[in-house]
N, C-alpha and C positions, 0 to 999 in steps of 0.2 A: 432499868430499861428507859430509852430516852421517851420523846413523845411520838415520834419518825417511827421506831420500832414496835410502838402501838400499834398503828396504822396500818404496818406491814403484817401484821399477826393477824388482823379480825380479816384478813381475804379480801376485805372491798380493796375497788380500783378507785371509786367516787366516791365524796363525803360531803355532805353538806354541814352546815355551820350545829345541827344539832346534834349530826355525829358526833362533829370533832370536842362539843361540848361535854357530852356522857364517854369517849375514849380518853380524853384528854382530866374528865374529871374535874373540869373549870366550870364554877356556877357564876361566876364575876364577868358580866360580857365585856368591860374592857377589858380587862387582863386576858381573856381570851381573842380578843380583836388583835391585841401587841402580840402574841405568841403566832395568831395566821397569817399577821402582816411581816412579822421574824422569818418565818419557814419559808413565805410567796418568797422573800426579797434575799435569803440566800440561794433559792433552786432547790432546795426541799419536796416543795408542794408545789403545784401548778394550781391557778385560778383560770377557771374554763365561765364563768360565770358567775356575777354575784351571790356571793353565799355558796358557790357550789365549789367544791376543790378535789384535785387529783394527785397521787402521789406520782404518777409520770402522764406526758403526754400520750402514750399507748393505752391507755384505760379503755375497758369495757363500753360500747357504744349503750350496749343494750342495760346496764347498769345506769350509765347517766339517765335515760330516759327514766328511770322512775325517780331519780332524785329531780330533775326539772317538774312536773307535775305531779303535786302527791294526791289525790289516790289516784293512779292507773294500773293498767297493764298493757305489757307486751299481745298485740294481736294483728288481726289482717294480711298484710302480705310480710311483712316482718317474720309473725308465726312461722304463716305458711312454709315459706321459705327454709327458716329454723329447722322445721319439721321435714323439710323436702317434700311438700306439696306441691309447690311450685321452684320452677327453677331459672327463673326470671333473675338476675342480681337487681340492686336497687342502693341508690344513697338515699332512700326515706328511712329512716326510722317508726314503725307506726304503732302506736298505740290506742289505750281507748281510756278515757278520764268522763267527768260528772259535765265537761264543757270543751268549748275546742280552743286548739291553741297550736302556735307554731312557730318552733325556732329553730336557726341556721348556727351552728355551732361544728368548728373542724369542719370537717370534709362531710357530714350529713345534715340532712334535713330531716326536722324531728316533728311529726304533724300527732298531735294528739287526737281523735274523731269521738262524740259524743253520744254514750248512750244513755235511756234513763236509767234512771234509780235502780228499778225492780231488777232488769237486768246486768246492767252494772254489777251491783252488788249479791248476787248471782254466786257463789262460788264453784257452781259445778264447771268441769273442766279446766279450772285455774289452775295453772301447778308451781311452784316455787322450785326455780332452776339456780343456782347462785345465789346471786344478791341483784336479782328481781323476779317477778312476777310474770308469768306467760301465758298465753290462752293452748290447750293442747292441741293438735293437729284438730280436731272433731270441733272444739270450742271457736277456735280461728275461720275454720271451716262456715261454722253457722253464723259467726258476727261480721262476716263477710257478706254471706248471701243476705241478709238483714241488712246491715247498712248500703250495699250495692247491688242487690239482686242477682239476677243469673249471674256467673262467673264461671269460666273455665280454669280447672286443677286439672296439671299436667300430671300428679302421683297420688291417687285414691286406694290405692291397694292397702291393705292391712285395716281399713277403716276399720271403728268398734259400732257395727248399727244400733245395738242396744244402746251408746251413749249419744249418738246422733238423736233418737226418737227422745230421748230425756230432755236432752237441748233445746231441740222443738220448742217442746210447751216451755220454756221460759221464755219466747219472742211474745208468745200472743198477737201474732198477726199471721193473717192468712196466707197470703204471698210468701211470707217463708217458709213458712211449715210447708206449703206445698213443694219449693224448690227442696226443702232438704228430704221429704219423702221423694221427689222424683229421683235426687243421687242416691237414696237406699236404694232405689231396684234396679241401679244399674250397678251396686255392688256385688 
């Protein structure tokens, strides 16, 4: 099996250089530099960004975003959206990492937004969809009204109120907790 038909088996769309080092089995980083710079320069692989590479130009948007900043995840209106809470389209990209950052790549814009630690690293409502990471309709919901406050969602139905009230207490701030208790009572 060549090193292309690797690539195409593990499902990603996006790889970065430490992928391609554990699929490809290369510990020598030149001899692995010659084999990304082989595959860019026949039409193999596409280079979307340093260090980051795609096996076609149609790759997963929402896959690259976790290989441009590591650790985040998929949240906010991106989620939402995902989730059909909102039904807004959008070319942001957005997620949530340890610091902020922002890059224009293809046709989106990739804004990463900053939360601490405690919540950050938080797992409740995280859920792994593919090959990345997403906040779930409830989790999107609350790191929204947190980092932006009031907000209007145009699809609240199906909420889970038991995981909304759990959510809560990981902001530890008042102003959230209250927005996200005043959307339990009008579920």
């Amino acid at each position: 099996m060549n090193k292309i038909e690797l690539l195409y088996q593990s499902g990603q769309t996006v790889f970065d250089i430490n992928d391609l080092r554990l699929r490809w089995q290369e510990n020598n980083s030149n001899s692995l530099k010659s084999k990304i710079k082989y595959y860019v320069d026949r039409g193999r692989i596409f280079r979307i960004k340093k260090g980051i590479y795609a096996l076609a130009m149609d790759y997963d948007p929402l896959e690259l975003s976790q290989k441009l900043l590591q650790p985040s995840y998929i949240s906010l209106h991106t989620a939402l959206a995902f989730h059909q809470v909102v039904f807004q389209p959008s070319r942001e990209i957005t997620a949530l990492a340890l610091y902020w950052r922002s890059y224009s790549l293809g046709k989106y814009q990739y804004v990463f937004h900053t939360l601490k630690d405690e919540i950050f690293y938080n797992p409740l409502g995280i859920l792994q969809q593919k090959n990345y990471w997403i906040a779930s309709r409830e989790r999107a919901i609350t790191d929204t009204l947190y980092l932006f406050g009031e907000t209007f969602f145009d699809n609240t139905a199906n909420l889970d109120k038991n995981l909304l009230t759990r959510l809560a207490q990981i902001y530890c701030q008042k102003t959230t907790n209250d927005l996200i208790q005043k959307l339990i009572k009008t579920l």
